[in-house]
C-alpha positions as CSV (number, residue, x, y, z in Angstrom):
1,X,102.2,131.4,94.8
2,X,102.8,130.6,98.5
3,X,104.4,127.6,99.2
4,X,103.9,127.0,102.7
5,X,106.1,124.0,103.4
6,X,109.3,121.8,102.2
7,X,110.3,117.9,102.9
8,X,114.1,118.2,102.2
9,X,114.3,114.7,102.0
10,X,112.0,111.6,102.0
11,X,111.8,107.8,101.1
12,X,108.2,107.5,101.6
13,X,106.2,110.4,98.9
14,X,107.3,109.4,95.7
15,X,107.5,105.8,95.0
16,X,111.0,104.2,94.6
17,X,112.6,107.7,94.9
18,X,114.7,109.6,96.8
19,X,112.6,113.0,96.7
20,X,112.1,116.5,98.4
21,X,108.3,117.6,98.9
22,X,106.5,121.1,98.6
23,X,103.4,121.7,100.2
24,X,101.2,124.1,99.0
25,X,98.2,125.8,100.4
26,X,94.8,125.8,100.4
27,X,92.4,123.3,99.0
28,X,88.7,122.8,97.7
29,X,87.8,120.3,99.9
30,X,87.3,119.7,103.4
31,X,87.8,116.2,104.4
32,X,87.3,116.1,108.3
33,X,90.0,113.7,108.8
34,X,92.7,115.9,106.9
35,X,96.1,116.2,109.0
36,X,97.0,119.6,107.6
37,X,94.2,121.7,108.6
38,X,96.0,124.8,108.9
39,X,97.1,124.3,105.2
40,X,93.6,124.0,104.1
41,X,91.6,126.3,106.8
42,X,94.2,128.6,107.7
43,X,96.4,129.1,104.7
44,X,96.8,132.6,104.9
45,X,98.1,132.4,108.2
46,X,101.4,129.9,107.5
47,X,104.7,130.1,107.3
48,X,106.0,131.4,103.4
49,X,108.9,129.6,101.9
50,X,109.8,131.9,99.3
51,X,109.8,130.1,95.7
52,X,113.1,131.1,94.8
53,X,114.7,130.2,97.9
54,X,113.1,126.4,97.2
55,X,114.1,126.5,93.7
56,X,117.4,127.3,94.8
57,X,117.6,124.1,97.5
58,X,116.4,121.6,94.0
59,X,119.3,123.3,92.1
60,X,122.0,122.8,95.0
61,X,120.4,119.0,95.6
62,X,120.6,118.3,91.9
63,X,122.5,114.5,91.6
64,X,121.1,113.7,95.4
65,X,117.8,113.7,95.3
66,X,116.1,111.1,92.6
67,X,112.5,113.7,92.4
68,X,110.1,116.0,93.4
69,X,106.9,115.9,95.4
70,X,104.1,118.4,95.3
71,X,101.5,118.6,97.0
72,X,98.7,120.4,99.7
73,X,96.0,121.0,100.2
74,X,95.3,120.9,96.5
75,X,97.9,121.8,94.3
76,X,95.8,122.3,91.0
77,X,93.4,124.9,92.5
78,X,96.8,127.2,92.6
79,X,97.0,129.4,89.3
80,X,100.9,129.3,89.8
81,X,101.0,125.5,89.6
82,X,102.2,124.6,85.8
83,X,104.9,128.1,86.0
84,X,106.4,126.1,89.2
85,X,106.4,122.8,87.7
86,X,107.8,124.3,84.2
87,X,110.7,125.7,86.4
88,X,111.3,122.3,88.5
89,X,111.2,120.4,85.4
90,X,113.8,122.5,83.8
91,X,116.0,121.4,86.7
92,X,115.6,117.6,85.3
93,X,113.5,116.5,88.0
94,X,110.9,114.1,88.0
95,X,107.8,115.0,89.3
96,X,104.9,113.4,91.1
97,X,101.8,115.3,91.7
98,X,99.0,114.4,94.4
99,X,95.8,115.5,93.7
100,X,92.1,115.0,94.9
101,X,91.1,114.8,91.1
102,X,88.6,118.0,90.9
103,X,90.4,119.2,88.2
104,X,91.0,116.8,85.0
105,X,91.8,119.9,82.8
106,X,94.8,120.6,85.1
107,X,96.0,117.1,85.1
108,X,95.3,116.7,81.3
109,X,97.5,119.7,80.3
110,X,100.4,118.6,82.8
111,X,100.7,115.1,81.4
112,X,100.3,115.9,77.3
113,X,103.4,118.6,77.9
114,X,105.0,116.0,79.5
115,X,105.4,118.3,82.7
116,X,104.8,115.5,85.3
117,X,105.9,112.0,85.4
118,X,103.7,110.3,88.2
119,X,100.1,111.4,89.7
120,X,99.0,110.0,93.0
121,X,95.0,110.6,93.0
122,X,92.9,110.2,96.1
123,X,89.6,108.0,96.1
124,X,88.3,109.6,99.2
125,X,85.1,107.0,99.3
126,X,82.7,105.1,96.6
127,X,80.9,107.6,94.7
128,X,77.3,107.6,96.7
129,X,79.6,109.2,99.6
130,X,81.6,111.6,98.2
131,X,79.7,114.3,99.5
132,X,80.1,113.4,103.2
133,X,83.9,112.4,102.6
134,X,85.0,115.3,101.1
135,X,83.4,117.4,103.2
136,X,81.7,119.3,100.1
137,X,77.8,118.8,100.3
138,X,76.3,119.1,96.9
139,X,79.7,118.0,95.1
140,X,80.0,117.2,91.4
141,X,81.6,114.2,90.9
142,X,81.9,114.5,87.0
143,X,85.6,115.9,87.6
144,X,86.9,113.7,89.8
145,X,85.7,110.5,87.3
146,X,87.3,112.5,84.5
147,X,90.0,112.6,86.5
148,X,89.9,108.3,87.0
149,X,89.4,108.1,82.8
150,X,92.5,110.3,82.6
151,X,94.5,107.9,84.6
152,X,93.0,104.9,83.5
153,X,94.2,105.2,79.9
154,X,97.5,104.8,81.1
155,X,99.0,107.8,79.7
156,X,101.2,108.0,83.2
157,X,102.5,106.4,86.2
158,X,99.5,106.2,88.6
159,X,98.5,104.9,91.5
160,X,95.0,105.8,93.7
161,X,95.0,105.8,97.4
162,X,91.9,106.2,100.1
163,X,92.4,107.0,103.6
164,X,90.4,104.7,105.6
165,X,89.0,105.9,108.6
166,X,86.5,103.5,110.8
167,X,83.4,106.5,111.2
168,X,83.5,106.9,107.4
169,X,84.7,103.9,105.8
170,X,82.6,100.3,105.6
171,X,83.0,97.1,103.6
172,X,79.8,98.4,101.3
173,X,82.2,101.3,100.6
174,X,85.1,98.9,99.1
175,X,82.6,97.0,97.0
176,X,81.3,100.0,95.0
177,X,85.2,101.1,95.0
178,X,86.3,97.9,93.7
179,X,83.5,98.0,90.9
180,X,84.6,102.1,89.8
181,X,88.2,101.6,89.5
182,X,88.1,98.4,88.4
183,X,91.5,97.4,87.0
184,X,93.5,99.9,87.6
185,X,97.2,100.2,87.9
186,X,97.7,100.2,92.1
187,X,95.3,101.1,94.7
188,X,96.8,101.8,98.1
189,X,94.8,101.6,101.4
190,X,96.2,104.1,103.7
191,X,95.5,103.9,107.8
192,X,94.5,107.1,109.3
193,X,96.6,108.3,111.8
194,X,95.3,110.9,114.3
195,X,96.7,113.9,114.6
196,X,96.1,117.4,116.5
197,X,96.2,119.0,113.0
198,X,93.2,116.6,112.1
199,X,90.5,118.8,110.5
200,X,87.6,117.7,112.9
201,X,89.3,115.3,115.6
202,X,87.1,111.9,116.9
203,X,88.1,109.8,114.3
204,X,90.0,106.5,114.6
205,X,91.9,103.6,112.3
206,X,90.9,100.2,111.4
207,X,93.2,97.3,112.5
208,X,95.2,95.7,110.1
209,X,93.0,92.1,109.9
210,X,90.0,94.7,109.2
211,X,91.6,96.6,106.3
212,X,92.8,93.1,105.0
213,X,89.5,91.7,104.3
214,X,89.2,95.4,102.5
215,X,91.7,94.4,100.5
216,X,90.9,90.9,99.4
217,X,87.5,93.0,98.7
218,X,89.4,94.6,96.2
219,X,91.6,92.6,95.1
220,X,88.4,90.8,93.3
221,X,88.7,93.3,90.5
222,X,92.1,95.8,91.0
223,X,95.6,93.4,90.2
224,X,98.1,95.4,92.6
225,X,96.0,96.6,96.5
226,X,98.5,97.2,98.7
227,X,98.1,98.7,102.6
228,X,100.1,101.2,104.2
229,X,100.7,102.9,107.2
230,X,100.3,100.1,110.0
231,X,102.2,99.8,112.8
């Protein structure tokens, strides 16, 4: 396992927590508006934060920090993933898991042991524009809806989240949204940010009265749409 990256401390990843991230590398996707390109392109060529030397920080920071974050790239396409999460579970941590959904029998397995205690799932787009989204022509969406099922039955803490970018994203986009995850627990509209670790750079952020009428969009059929990232 390489983990390529560590968040000693943040308010912002998991929800009502004080919590330290881990970033892993690599990821099945290529969204062209993805900040960490080198963790997704480049991998390979990162920095290496030994596991035992990160194991070692939760241990010392045991009573101080409230949980733990992991995430990528795409943490469930690493075969390491459940051995980490066993070890940072036996350290009494919560954990929160954020994943672009392509593998439900990951996430299935996690949440019956009881290994993870909140997912955050990305919606990258409605369904009919996965393909250009993600980056993946030819994509098979039948994993990432199992992955929405999964959620949906409530089985964990959950909550889905879309970056919307402007060159992507449009109000028809919302509407099919609105209609696939109908209900849910908490959808969260995040702002793209540019970046010079953006994956393919040109893109560019909606204003905040524009992602507002995306939200009462929404809000026609999900209880709890909430925006982030606005200055």
């Amino acid at each position: 396992m390489a983990i390529h990256g560590l968040n000693k401390t943040t308010l912002l990843d998991y929800p009502g927590k004080v919590a330290a991230t881990i970033f892993l590398g690599n990821c099945n996707f290529r969204c062209p508006f993805c900040h960490n390109s080198g963790l997704v392109l480049s991998a390979d060529d990162q920095p290496v934060l030994p596991r035992e030397q990160v194991l070692s920080f939760l241990k010392k920071r045991k009573g101080i920090l409230d949980g733990v974050c992991i995430t990528g790239g795409e943490p469930t396409i690493d075969k390491e993933l459940i051995s980490l999460i066993y070890e940072i579970h036996d350290l009494g941590y919560p954990i929160k898991l954020d994943t672009n959904g392509s593998h439900p029998w990951i996430l299935k397995k996690l949440i019956q042991n009881r290994l993870i205690d909140m997912v955050a799932m990305d919606i990258k787009t409605a369904q009919e524009s996965y393909d250009k989204v993600s980056g993946i022509p030819g994509l098979n969406l039948k994993p990432i809806m199992e992955s929405v099922d999964l959620l949906m039955t409530g089985a964990i803490p959950y909550e889905f989240r879309t970056t919307v970018v402007r060159e992507l994203h449009d109000e028809n986009d919302f509407r099919s949204i609105g209609q696939w995850i109908a209900g849910c627990d908490a959808y969260y509209l995040q702002s793209y940010k540019d970046s010079p670790e953006v994956i393919r750079p040109g893109f560019t952020s909606y204003t905040l009265q524009e992602l507002e009428n995306f939200r009462r969009i929404l809000s026609e059929t999900i209880p709890l749409v909430e925006i982030r990232g606005v200055d």
